[in-house]
N, C-alpha and C positions, 0 to 999 in steps of 0.2 A: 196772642189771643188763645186761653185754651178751647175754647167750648164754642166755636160759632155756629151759631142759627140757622146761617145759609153759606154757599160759598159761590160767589161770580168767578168763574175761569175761564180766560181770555186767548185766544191764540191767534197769533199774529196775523192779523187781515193778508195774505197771497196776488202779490197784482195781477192783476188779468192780462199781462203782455204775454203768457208763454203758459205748460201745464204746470203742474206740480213733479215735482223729482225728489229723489231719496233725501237729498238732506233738508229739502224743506221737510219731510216725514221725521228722519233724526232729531235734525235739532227743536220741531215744535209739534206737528201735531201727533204724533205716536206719544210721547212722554206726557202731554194734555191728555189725550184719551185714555192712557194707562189712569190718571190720577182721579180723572171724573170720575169713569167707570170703577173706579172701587171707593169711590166715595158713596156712590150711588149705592154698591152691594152694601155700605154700613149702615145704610138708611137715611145718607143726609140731602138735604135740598141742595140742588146741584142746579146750578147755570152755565154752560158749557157753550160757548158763543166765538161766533166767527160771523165770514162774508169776505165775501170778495172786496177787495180796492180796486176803484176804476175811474179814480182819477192819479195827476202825478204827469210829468213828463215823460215815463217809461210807456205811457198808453199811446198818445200822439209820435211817438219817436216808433213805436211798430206798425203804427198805421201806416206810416208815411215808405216806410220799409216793405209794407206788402202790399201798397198801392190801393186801401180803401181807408174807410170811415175810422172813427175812435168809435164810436156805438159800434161798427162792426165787429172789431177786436174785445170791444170788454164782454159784447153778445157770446162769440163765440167759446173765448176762452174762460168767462164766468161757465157758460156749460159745462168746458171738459171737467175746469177744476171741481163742480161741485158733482157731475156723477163720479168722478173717481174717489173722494171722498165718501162718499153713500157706499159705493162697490167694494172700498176697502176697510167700511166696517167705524169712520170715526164719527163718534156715536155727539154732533155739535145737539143741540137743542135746538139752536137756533143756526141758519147759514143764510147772514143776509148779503145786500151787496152797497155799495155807497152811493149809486147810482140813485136807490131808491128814496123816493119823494123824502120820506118818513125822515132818514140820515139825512138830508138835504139841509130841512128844519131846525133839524134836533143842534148841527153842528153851528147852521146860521144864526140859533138861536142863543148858542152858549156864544158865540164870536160879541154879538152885541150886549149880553150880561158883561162880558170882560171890558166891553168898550164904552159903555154906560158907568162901569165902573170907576173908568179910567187905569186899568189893568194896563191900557196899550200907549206905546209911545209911536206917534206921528213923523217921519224924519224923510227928506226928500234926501239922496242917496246916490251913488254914482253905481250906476250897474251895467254890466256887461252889455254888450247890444254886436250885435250883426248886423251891418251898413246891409251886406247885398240880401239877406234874407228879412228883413225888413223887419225883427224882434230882440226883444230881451232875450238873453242866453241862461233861462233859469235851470239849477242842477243839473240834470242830465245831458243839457243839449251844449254843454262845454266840457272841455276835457283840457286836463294840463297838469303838471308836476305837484306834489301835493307836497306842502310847507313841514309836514312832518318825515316821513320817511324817504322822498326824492321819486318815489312810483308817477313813472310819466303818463298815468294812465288812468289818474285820479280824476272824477267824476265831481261836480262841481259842486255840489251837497256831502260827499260823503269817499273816500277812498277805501277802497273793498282790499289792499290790499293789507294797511294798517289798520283799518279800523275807525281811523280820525273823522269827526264830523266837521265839515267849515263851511264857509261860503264858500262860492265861484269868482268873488273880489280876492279871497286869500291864493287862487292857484299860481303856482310861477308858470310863464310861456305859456299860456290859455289859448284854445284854440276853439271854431266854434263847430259841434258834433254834426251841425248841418251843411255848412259849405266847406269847412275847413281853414277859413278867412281869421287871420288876426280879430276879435273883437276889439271895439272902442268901447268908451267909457260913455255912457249916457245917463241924464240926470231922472229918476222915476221918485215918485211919492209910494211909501210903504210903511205898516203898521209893524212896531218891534214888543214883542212880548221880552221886558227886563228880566232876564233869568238873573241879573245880578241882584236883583232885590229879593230875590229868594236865596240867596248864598246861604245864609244864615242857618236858615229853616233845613234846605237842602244837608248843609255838610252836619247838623243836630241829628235831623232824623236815618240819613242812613248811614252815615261812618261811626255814630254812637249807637241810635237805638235798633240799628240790624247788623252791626258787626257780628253779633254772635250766630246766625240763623241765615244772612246770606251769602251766596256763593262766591269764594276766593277771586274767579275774575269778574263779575259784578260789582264786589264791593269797588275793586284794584281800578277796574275804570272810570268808574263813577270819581273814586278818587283822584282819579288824573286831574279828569275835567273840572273838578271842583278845585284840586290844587292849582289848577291853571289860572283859576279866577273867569268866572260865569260875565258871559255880554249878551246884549240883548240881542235875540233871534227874530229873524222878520217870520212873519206869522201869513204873509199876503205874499201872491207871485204875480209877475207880468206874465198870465198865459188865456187864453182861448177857449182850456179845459179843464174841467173843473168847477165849484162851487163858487157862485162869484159875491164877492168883497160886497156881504150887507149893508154899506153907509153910503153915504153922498161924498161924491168926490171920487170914487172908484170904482169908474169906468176900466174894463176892460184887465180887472183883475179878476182874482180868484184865490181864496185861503189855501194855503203851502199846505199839498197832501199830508205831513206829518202833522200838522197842527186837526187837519180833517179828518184821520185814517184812524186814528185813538180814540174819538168821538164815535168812529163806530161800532163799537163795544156797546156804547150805550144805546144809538140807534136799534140794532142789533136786539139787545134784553128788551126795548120797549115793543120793537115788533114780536119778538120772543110771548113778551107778558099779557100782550093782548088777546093775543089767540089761546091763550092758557088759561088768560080769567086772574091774573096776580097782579101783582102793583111793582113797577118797573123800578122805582124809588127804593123800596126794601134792600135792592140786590147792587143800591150804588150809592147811598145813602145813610145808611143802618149801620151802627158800628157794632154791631153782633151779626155781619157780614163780615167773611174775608175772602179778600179779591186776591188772584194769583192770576199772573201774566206769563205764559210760556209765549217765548221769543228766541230768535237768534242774538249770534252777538252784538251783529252790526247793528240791532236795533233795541242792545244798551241804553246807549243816550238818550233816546226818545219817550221810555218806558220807565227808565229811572230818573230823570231828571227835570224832564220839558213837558212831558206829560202831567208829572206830577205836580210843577210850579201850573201848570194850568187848570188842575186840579183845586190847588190849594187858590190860587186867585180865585176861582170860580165861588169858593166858600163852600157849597153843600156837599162834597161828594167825598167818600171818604177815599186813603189811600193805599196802594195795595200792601199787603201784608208780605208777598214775595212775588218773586222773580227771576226763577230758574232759569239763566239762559244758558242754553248749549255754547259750544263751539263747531267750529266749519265739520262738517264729514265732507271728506275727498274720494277720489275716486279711481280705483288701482294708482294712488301714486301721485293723480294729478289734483289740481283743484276741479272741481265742479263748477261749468261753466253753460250757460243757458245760449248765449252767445254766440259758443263753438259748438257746441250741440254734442257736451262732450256731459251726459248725466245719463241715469238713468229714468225714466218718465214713469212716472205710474201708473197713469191709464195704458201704456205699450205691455211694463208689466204683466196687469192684469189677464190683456190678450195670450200674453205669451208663456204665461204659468197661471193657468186659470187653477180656482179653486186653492190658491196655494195663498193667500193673504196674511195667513199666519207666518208662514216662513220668513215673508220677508219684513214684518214686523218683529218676529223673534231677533231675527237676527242683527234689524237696525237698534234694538234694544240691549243688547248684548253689546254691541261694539259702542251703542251710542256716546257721542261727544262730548262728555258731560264734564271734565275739567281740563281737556285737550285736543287739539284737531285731532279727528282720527279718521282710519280708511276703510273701505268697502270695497272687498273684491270679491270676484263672481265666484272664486274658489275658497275662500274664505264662507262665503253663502252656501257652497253645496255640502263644506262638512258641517256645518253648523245644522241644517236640514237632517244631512243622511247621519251623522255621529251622536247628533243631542235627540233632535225631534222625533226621529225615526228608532235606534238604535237605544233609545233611553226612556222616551213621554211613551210615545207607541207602542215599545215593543212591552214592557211593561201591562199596561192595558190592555194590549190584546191577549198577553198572556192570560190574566184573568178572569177576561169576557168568554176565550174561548173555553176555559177549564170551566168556569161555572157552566156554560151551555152544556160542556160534553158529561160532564158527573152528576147536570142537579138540574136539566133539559132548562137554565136560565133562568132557576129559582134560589134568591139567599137562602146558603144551607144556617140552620143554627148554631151559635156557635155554643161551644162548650166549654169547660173549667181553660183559664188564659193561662198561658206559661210568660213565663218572664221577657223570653220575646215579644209574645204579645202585646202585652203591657208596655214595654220599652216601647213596640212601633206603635201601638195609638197615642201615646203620650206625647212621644215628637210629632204625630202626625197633628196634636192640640195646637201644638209652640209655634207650627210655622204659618197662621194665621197673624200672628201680632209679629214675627219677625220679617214675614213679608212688606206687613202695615208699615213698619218702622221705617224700613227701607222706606218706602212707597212717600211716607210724610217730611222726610228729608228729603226727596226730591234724587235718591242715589234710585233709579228706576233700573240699570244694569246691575245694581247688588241685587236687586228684587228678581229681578228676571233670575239667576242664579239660584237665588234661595228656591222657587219654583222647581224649577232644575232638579235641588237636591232636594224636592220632596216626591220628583220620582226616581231618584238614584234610593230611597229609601225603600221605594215601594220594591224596584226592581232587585234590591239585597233580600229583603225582608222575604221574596219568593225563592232566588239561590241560596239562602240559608235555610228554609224551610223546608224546601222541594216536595212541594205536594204530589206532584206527580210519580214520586217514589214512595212517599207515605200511604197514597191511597192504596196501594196492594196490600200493607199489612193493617192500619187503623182508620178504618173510615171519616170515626167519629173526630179525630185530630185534624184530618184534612177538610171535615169541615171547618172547622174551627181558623184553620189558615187561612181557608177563602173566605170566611166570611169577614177577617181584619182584613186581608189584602180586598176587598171590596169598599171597606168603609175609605182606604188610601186612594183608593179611585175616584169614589166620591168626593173625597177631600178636593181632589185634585180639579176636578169638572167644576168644583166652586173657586178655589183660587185661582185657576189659570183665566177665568174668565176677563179682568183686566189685561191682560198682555195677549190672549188668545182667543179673541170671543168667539169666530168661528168654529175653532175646535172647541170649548167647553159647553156651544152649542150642541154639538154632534154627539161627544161625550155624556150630555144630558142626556139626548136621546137615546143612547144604546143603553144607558140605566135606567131610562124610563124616571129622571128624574122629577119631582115636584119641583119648581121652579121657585117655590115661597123658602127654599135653603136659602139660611143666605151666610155671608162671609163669618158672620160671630157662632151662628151655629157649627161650624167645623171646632169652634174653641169651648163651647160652652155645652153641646149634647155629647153623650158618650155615642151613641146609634144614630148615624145618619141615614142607613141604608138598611129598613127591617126586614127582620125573617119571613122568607114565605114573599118577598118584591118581586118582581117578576122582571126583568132586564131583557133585553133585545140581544139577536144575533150581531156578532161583530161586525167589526166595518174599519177597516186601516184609516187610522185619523193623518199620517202622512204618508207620502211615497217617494221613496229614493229619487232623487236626481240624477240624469244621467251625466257621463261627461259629455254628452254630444251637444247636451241643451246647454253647458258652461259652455264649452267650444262655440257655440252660435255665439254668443250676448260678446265674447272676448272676439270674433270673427267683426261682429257689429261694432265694435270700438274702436278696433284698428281701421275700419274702413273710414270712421270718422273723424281719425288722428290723420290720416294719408289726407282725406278731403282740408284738414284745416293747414293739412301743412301744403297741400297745392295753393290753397287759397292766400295764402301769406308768401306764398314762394316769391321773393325778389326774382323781377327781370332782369340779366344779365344788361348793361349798357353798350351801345354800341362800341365796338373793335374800332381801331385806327382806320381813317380812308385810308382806299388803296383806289391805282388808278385802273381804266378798264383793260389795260394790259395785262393788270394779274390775274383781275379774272377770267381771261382767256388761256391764260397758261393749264390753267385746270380743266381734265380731260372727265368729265363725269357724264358718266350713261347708264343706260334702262340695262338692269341684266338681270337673269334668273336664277336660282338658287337647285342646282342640279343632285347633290348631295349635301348630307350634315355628318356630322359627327362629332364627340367631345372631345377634347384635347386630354389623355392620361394625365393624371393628376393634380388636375386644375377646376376651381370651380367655376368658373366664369366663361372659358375660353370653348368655341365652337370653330373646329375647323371645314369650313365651307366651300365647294365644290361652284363657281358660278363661272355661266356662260353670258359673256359680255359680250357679246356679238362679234367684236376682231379676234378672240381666242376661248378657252375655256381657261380658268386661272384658280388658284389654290387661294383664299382670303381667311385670316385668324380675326374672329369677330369676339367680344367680351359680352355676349347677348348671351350665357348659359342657361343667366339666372332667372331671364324674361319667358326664352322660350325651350320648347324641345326637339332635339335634332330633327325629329320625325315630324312636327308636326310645320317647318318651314319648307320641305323641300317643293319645290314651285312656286314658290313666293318670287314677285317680282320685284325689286330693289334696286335703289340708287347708287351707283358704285365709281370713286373717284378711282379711277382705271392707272394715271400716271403718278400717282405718288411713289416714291424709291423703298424697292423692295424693302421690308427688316425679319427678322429672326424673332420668332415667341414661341417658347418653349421647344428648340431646335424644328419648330415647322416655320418656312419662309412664307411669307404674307407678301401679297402680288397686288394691292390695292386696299379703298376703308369700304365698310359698308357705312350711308349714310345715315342716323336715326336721330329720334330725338325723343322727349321724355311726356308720359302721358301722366293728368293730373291726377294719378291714384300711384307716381312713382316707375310706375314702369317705362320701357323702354318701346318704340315703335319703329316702324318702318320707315321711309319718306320715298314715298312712293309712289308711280303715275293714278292718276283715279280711272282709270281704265287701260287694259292691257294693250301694251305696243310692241314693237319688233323687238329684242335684244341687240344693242349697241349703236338706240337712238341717242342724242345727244340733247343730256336738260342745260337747258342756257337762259 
């Protein structure tokens, strides 16, 4: 499509079981608000739609986890997701939620056009069940071995760690995520939307007519699954929650949140178009519409395949034009895990680097995942901050701001006859308007961020080769003429950065006191964006260094959460051999004190300890170095196996053990009376 009318842009509905975290930012709604937002500066009619999911088995599987309602949790966590959103700046039109009445309709209404149709195939079916929890085991509430890659940990819709979509009849050793019980096979009645009768259609329109224009691992999986040969997908679930199953005969179901959760796109623009006064139809309907779906990987299949056969059934609605999907962003190293509570969160974010929204939009744009997993670490974020934003965007523009305020009390001086530099830097400063675009419409949104980049490596050269600061002692009239092109680069910049940086080309506007009606093609098409005699405002630092203490926190905060998940998974040791009560009488273990410490020369581990065990005072070599410090146990009361047979550690003899054991952050403790007693009572 060259020339569309309008464009619907879509970003993957977020379920409401947890917040949002960096790579939901990564991989979908940073690269969506990058693409609106400079659609918008071109002048085009933009639809930019979200809302929360809040149906699915991931909604009842956290209620039941934190002991309330599913309204409580989609309540709750519909709030954070959609102020953190607002706070961080993505600019949706629309942020509805699936709950509401409107998507209720809109979905139950398209289920029975498809069913009216005869879109749907009818098929009573052997599905999973759990005898002691008294239900079907739909998607998430089973877990077992996934048919493609062998990951025991495959989810019963979908395995996160390949990618594969299946049923929960495809997993080997199924287990069920609620008791843990074998499931059996029990017979239910379910609607099958025939993806195989779309093959055709399917493998025509995107491995011929988007080979050219979609992305390498879109086209690649799409391809699988079509190589694989398309079967019919049930479209209905046995569950409680959820939209329930429009026709007679379909008691106690409810339509499979992926069949629901795409539907809300359109709910979504309708509530959108109401309150705006437009007609909902144009933006899903119009083929001088093009629709764009920013997604993750895992939600490939759904967006390219199953969506769209239920698109093309439906007959009216057109199909999307593309569909950028990222890949995974991990996290120092590891996967991103909601789970393990091993992400970064956004709204925590916010609290914890206020004002700083950019930063960490730059830099999830910069590294984003756009044809590879890739990683986010908290030191990788501070020089990106202190070396690009800081040391390049920044320093540049203040330099500027503060020379205009200090030569021309923050009046454009005029400029006069252009030297060949001149010319050379407004000229590039024209080109990286459409080199930006370009990037920006192939969907390469880290080549764009770059190009940005180097339109103020441009500006910040174009002041080191000039040096006003030195010219103004001998030629006045020259150093105006430098500030007043290194102004229009500023300008430039306060209008392109606005897609990847809205807060700061906010800010930026305001210390230039700019007109707001600038818009992206004016950088390309006026020679003057910034007239003589404008009057600009006092500077103001658009970033601020990072320290290392505030990296040190977030990497302090990770390890604490890696030590909790590894307590949490620690296998219990199994019981030792019986022994009989003879031998535990052999063992002489009592109450003693810790009279002195010390560290053993050149050993890291080793504390040689001074305790009085009430029959003697005795010499003990303990491997607590690395728990505690000499200084700070001495008087500690502890458990001390008194007759085990001297040995030798590190030429000091050892007269007894101290007794301890492991605390679930790793460390090492005492075992100890819970109130102090004589030394050389005896524990039994």
């Amino acid at each position: 499509m060259s020339t569309p009318k309008r464009y619907t842009i879509t970003a993957a509905l977020p379920y409401t079981n947890g917040p949002i975290h960096i790579g939901h930012l990564a991989g979908v709604y940073v690269p969506g608000d990058i693409y609106a937002r400079y659609l918008r500066q071109r002048g085009k009619d933009v639809a930019y739609i979200c809302g929360s999911d809040e149906h699915g088995v991931a909604i009842p599987m956290r209620a039941k986890k934190e002991g309330v309602t599913p309204q409580d949790i989609i309540d709750k966590y519909n709030g954070i997701i959609k102020k953190s959103f607002e706070d961080f700046g993505i600019s949706f039109d629309n942020y509805s939620r699936t709950s509401a009445e409107i998507h209720h309709k809109t979905a139950s209404d398209f289920f029975i056009k498809l069913y009216n149709d005869g879109q749907f195939i009818e098929e009573v079916t052997q599905q999973l069940y759990d005898e002691e929890a008294s239900q079907f085991l739909a998607d998430r509430f089973v877990v077992g071995t996934c048919p493609k890659c062998g990951n025991e940990e495959s989810y019963g819709d979908q395995c996160e760690k390949c990618g594969t979509s299946h049923n929960a009849t495809d997993l080997i050793n199924p287990k069920s995520a609620i008791t843990g019980n074998v499931p059996t096979l029990k017979e239910t009645k379910h609607w099958f939307l025939p993806l195989d009768k779309h093959e055709a259609f399917l493998r025509e329109w995107i491995l011929e007519g988007h080979k050219n224009d979609w992305k390498p691992n879109v086209l690649g999986q799409c391809k699988s699954w079509i190589d694989d040969g398309l079967r019919p997908r049930a479209v209905t679930r046995d569950l409680d929650w959820g939209i329930p199953v429009p026709v007679e005969g379909a008691d106690g179901k409810v339509l499979y949140v992926w069949f629901d959760a795409p539907i809300g796109y359109i709910s979504s623009t309708k509530e959108w178009a109401e309150r705006e006064g437009k007609n909902w139809e144009d933006y899903w309907k119009k083929d001088d519409t093009k629709l764009v779906h920013f997604i993750g990987k895992d939600n490939i299949v759904f967006h390219c395949i199953i969506f769209p056969a239920m698109l093309k059934a439906h007959g009216d609605f057109i199909l999307p034009e593309n569909v950028p999907a990222n890949e995974f962003l991990n996290l120092e190293g590891n996967k991103l895990s909601t789970s393990k509570n091993w992400a970064v969160w956004l709204h925590e974010y916010l609290e914890e680097f206020p004002n700083q929204q950019d930063v960490l939009r730059y830099t999830l744009t910069a590294n984003a995942p756009e044809s590879k997993d890739n990683d986010f670490t908290w030191k990788d974020f501070q020089a990106k901050n202190n070396n690009e934003l800081v040391a390049i965007f920044g320093n540049f523009i203040n330099r500027v701001v503060v020379l205009t305020n200090k030569y021309y009390n923050g009046v454009v001086p005029t400029a006069g006859d252009l030297s060949e530099a001149d010319k050379d830097a407004l000229e590039q400063l024209k080109q990286f308007p459409d080199i930006i675009a370009k990037s920006i419409e192939r969907y390469r949104f880290r080549e764009a961020s770059q190009e940005l980049m180097n339109l103020a490596r441009l500006g910040n050269k174009y002041l080191a080769d000039e040096e006003p600061w030195k010219v103004i002692k001998v030629d006045e009239a020259r150093t105006k003429t430098i500030m007043n092109v290194a102004l229009q680069i500023a300008t430039g910049l306060a209008v392109v950065s606005e897609p990847f940086l809205p807060f700061t080309s906010t800010k930026l506007k305001s210390i230039l006191n700019l007109d707001n009606n600038l818009s992206w093609n004016d950088i390309t098409e006026k020679d003057i964006f910034l007239a003589e005699n404008h009057q600009i405002n006092k500077a103001e630092l658009l970033f601020s260094k990072i320290e290392d203490t505030a990296i040190q926190a977030q990497l302090d905060k990770l390890e604490a959460t890696k030590k909790a998940n590894e307590a949490a998974n620690k296998v219990v040791e199994p019981q030792k051999d019986t022994i009989e009560f003879d031998d535990f009488t052999k063992m002489d273990i009592r109450v003693g004190t810790i009279v002195a410490a010390e560290k053993v020369a050149k050993t890291k581990k080793l504390l040689k300890l001074t305790v009085d065990v009430g029959i003697d005072t005795r010499t003990i070599v303990s491997g607590i170095a690395e728990s505690f410090k000499p200084e700070d146990i001495v008087g500690q009361q502890v458990s001390v196996l008194c007759n085990l047979a001297p040995r030798k550690l590190r030429g000091v003899e050892s007269q007894g053990m101290i007794l301890m054991t492991d605390t679930p952050d790793g460390k090492l403790a005492f075992v100890q009376p819970s109130e102090k007693v004589n030394n050389g009572e005896f524990i039994a």
